[in-house]
LOLOKE-219513 format. One line per 2 residues: number of its first residue (from 1); their letters; for each residue x, y, z of C-alpha. Coordinates in steps of 0.1 Angstrom, whole numbers, plus 5000, padded with zeros to 4 digits. Example, Ala and Ser with C-alpha at 12.3 -4.5 7.8 and 13.67 -1.06 7.14 Angstrom:
2
1) as) 5123/4955/5078 ~ 5137/4989/5071
! end
This chain:
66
1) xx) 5043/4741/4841 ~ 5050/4769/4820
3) xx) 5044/4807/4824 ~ 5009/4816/4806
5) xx) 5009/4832/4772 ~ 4989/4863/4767
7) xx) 4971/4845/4740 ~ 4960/4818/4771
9) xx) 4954/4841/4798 ~ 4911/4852/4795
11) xx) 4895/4877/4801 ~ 4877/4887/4833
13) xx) 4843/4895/4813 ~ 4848/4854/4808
15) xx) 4854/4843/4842 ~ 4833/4819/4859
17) xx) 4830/4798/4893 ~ 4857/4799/4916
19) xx) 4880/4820/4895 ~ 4854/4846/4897
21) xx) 4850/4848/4933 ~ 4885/4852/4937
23) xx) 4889/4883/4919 ~ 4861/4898/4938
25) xx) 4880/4890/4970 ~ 4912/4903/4964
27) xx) 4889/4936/4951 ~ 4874/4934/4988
29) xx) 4904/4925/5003 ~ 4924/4957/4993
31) xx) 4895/4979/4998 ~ 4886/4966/5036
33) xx) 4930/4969/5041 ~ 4927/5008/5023
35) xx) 4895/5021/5048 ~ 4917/5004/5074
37) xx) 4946/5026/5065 ~ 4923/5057/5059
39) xx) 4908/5052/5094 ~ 4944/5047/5111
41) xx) 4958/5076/5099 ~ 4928/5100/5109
43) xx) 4927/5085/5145 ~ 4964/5078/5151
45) xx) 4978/5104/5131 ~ 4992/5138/5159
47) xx) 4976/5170/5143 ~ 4988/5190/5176
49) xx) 5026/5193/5159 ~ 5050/5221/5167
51) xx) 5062/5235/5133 ~ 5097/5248/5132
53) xx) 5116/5273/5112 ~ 5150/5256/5114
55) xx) 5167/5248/5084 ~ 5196/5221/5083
57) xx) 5222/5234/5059 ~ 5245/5202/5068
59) xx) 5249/5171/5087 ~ 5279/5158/5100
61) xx) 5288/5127/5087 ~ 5301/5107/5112
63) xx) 5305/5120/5154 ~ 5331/5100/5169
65) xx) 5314/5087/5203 ~ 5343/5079/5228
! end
């Protein structure tokens, strides 16, 4: 089985049947997963954070630990 040519591959305005349905529930699929997401984030996400003023102007690159 080869890959499918751009000439072979239809159109979605031509879909029917199964082909169809599958579209439409990878379209529902990703938008149930995104309000998922969207919900998650407002409820789980801290808004109390303590913002800081510190700057790092470098990081060590290796701290021997003996």
């Amino acid at each position: 089985m080869s890959e499918p040519r751009l000439e072979e591959i239809g159109d979605y305005d031509h879909l029917r049947g199964e082909k169809k349905r599958i579209v439409w529930a990878v379209i529902i699929a990703g938008l149930i997963i995104g309000s998922i997401y969207v919900v998650a984030r407002a409820y789980f996400v801290p808004t109390d954070t303590i913002p800081t003023g510190d700057v790092i102007k470098t990081v060590p690159l290796t701290k021997s630990v003996e």
